[in-house]
C-alpha positions in Angstrom: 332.9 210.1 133.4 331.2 211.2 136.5 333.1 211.2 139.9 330.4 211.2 143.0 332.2 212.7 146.4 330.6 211.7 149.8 331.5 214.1 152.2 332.6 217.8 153.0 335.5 217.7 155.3 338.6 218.5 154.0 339.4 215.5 152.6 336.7 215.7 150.0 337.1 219.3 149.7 340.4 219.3 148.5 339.5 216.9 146.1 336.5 218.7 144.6 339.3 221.6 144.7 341.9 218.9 142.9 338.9 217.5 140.5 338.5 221.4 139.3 342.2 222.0 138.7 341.8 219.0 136.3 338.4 219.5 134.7 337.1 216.5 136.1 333.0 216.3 136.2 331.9 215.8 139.9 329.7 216.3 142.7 329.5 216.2 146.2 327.2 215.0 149.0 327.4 216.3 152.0 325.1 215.1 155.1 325.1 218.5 157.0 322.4 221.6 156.2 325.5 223.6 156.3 329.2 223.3 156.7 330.1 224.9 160.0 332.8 222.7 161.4 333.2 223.4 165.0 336.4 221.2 166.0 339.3 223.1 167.2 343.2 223.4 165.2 344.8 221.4 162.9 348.3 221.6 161.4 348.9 221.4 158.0 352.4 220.3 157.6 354.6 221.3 154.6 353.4 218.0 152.6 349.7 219.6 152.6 351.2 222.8 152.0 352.8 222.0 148.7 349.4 220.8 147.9 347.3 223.9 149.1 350.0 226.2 147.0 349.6 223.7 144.1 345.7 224.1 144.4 346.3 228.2 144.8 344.9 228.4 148.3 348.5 228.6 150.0 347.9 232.5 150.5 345.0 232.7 152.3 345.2 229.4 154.5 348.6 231.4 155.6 346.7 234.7 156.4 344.5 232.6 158.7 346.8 230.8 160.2 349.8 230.9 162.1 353.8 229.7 161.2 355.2 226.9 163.5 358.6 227.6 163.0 359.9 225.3 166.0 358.4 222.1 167.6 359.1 221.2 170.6 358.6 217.9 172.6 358.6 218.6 176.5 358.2 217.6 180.0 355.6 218.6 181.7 357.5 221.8 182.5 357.9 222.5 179.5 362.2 221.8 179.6 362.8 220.5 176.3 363.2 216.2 175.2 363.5 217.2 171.8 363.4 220.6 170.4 363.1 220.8 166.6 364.4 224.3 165.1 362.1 224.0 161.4 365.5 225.5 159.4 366.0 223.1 157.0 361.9 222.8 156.2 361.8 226.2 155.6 365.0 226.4 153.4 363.6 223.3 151.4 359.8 224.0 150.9 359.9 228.3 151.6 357.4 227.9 154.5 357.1 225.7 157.5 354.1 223.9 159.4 350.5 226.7 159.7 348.7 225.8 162.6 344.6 227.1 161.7 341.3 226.6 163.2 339.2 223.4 161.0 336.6 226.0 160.4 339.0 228.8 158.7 340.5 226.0 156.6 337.1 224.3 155.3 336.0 227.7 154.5 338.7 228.8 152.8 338.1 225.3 150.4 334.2 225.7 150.2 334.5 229.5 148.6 336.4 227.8 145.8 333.9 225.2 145.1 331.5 226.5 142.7 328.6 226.3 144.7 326.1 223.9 142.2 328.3 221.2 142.4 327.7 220.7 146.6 324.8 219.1 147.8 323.8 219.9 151.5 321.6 218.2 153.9 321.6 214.9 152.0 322.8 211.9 154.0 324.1 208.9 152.0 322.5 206.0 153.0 323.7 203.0 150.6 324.9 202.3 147.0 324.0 199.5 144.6 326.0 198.4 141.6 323.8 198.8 138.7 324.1 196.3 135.4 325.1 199.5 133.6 328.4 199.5 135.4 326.8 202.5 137.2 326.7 203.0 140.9 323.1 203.9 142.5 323.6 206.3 145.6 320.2 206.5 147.8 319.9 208.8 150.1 318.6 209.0 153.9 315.6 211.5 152.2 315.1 208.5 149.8 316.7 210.9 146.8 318.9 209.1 144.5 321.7 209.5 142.2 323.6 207.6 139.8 327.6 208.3 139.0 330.5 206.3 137.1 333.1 207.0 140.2 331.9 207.1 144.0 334.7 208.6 146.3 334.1 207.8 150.3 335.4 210.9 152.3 332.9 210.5 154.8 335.4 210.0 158.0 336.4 207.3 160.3 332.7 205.9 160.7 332.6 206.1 156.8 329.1 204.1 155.9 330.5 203.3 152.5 333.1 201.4 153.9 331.3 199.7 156.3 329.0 198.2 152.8 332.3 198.2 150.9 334.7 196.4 153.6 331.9 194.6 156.5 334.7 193.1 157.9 336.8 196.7 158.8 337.5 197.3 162.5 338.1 201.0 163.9 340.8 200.3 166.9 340.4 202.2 170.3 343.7 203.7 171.5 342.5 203.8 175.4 343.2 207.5 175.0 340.4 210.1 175.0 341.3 213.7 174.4 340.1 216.9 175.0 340.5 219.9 172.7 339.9 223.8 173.4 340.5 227.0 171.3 341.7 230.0 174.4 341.3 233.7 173.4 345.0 234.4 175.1 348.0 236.2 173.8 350.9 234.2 174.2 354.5 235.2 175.1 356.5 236.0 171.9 358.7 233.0 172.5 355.7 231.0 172.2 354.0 232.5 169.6 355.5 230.3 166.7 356.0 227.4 168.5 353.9 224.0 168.3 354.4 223.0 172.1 353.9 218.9 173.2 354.4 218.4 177.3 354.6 214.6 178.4 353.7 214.4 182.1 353.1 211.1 184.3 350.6 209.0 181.0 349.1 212.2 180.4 350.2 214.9 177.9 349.1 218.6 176.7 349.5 220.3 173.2 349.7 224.2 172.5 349.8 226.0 169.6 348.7 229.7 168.2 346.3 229.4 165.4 345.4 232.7 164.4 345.5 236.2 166.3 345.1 236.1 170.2 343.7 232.3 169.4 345.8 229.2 170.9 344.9 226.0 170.2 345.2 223.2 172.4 344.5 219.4 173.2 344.8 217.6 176.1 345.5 213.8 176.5 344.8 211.0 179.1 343.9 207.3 179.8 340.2 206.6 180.1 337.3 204.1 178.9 335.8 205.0 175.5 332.6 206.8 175.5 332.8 208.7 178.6 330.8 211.2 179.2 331.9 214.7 180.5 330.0 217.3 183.2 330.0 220.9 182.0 330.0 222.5 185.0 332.9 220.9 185.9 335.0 219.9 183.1 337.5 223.4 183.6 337.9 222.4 187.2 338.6 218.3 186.4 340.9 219.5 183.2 343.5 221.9 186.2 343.3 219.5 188.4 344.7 216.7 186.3 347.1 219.0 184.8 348.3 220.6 188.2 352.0 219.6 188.2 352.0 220.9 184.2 353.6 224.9 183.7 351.3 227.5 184.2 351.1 228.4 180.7 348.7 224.9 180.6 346.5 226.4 183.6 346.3 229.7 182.0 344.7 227.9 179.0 342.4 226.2 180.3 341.2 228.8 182.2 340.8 231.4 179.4 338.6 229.0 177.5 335.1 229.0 177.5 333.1 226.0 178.5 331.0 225.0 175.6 334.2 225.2 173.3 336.2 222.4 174.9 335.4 219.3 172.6 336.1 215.6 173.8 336.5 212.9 171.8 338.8 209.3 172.2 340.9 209.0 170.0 340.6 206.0 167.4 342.2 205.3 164.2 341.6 202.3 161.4 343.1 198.8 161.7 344.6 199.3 158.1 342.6 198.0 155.1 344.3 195.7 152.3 342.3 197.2 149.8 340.6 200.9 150.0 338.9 200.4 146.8 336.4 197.9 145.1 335.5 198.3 141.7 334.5 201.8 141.2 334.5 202.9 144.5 337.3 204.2 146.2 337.8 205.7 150.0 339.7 208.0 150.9 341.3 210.5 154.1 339.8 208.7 157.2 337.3 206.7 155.4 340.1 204.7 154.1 343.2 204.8 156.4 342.1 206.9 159.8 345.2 207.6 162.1 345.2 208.8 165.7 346.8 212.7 165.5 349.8 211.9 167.1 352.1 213.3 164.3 349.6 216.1 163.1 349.4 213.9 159.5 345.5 213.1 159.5 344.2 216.1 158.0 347.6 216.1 155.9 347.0 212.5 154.6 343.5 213.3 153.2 345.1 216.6 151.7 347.4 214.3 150.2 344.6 212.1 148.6 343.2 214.7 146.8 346.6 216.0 145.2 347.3 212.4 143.9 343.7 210.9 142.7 342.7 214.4 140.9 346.1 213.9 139.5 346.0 210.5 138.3 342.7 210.7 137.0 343.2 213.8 135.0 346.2 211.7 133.2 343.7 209.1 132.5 340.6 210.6 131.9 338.9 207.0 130.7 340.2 204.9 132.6 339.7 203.9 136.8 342.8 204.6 138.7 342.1 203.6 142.0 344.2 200.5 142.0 346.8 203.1 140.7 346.5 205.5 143.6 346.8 203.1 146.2 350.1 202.0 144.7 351.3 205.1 144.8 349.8 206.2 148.6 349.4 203.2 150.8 353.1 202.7 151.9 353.7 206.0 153.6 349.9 206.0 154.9 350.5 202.9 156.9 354.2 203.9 158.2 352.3 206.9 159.5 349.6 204.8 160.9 351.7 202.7 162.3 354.4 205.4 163.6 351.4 207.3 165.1 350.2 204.6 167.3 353.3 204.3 168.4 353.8 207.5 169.8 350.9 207.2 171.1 351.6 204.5 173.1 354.9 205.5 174.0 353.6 209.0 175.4 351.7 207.3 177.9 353.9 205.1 179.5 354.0 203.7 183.2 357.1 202.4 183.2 360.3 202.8 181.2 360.0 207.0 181.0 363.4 207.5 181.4 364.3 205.6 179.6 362.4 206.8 176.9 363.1 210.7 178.0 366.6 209.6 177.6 366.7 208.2 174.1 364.2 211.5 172.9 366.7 214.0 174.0 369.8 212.4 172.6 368.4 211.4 169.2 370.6 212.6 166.3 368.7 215.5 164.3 370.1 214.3 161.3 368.1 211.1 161.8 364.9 213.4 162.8 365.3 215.2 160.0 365.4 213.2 157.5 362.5 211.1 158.9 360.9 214.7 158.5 361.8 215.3 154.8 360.7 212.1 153.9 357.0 212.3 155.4 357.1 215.9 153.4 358.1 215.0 150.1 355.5 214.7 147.2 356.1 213.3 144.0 355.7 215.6 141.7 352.8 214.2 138.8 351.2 217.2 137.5 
């Protein structure tokens, strides 16, 4: 049985990475002439971690990145709503949240790829179910292939979900974000800390990701597809972020131009189904969420570990109906959670109300809403 992956991020590299663990044949499409993934951070939470260790790439995504070992939720001047000590994470799992740069983490995955099994520079164009059984993969170069399994993992604007599910909708959060990586060296107190600042409906993110390297993201209300001036964009970013702790100004300031990315942030009104037959989606092809709880890239990680795992328990036999049983009831509590968070941190009215509530939540209650996003059932 061969299993046809379309696209390179990390959700379909962790599942090539799974599919090898497992012995299970593959390949995988990827539209790009090469992978060079310019984006910004990501965290990988302990749930990805487990995976990542499980997949023996643990060591050297920590080498590249950097331990968050407390997580704070702020005000604008950075005096704490919530402030999340990562104790108990690190007593359960042995290791806490990495933050790394996108590109450090997809090359760490691509080296352990054998290299014959990734296809560059082809973009899938559409699939047809063949009388065989088989599924027909064509090509924007008018290639083709044929495979047994196709696996979307070609993102939010996934094409084979758009043939596979016409009638799914992507959902626009009114929220567009803008992402930088500064060459800075932070205070020590802040150098293991993932850092969220709530000012008046708009909110800014910090975290180290690697050696004088600090991410960070910055959110506001706006129309979708606005278009930014790059002359100008340092000077628009500290002006809207005036009243936020200098740490924020210093940031923007010490990052250049061309490496602050926008983008709005959208996530997928969720599906019913994310599989048809023998295709299957996966990561954001299948259940996109905004980043509001750092679970997106975490989700897809997720993915991997269960479908390489379920399929190498049943070689002959399609398990996609399986592994959305198993996944789609903590993807769409995230999903849903995540918008709501999202909402919430942009609020006109009600802050302190809201302010209020954050900093007098029980951590008991916090954490165990944290150990349960974590856990992994164990199926290898």
């Amino acid at each position: 049985m061969k299993y046809t992956i379309i696209g390179a991020g990390i959700g379909g590299l962790t599942t090539a990475l799974a599919f090898e663990k497992k012995g299970v044949e593959y390949q995988l499409f990827e539209k790009a002439p090469k992978i060079n993934e310019v984006g910004a951070g990501i965290w990988l939470a302990p749930n990805a971690l487990q995976v990542l260790e499980y997949l023996n790439v643990f060591n050297r995504v920590k080498s590249k990145g950097n331990s968050i070992d407390r997580i704070t939720l702020g005000k604008a001047d950075l005096s704490p709503l919530s402030d999340n000590y990562q104790d108990l994470v690190k007593d359960t799992f042995g290791y806490t949240t990495i933050a790394i740069h996108r590109a450090e983490l997809q090359k760490i995955l691509l080296e352990e790829i054998p290299q014959e099994k990734i296809f560059l520079g082809k973009s899938f164009q559409s699939f047809e179910k063949l009388n065989s059984g088989k599924i027909k993969l064509k090509f924007e170069d008018n290639s083709t292939s044929e495979t047994d399994f196709l696996i979307g993992a070609d993102g939010i604007h996934s094409k084979i979900r758009k043939q596979l599910f016409p009638e799914s909708k992507t959902r626009y959060s009114e929220q567009t974000c803008w992402r930088g990586v500064a060459n800075i060296t932070l205070d020590k107190e802040f150098e293991n800390r993932g850092m969220e600042l709530w000012g008046n409906q708009i909110r800014f993110g910090i975290s180290k990701i690697a050696k004088d390297k600090v991410y960070w993201f910055a959110v506001v209300l706006d129309k979708p597809n606005q278009k930014d001036d790059n002359d100008v964009i340092k000077q628009q970013l500290l002006k809207m972020f005036n009243s936020f702790h200098p740490l924020v100004h210093n940031l923007i300031k010490a990052t250049p131009k061309i490496n602050i990315l926008r983008n709005d942030i959208n996530d997928l009104k969720p599906l019913d189904n994310w599989s048809k037959g023998n295709i299957c989606l996966i990561g954001d092809a299948g259940h996109a969420t905004t980043p509001n709880m750092g679970q997106g890239g975490a989700q897809a990680i997720e993915d991997a570990y269960y479908l390489g795992n379920l399929i190498g328990k049943n070689p002959n036999q399609n398990v996609f109906e399986l592994f959305q049983k198993k996944r789609q009831s903590k993807v769409n509590t995230i999903v849903k959670q995540s918008w709501t968070t999202g909402k919430m941190a942009h609020w006109k009215y009600g802050t302190n109300i809201r302010n209020f509530l954050l900093k007098h939540m029980p951590k008991k209650i916090m954490e165990r809403k944290m150990m349960e996003m974590y856990h992994i059932e164990k199926i290898h």
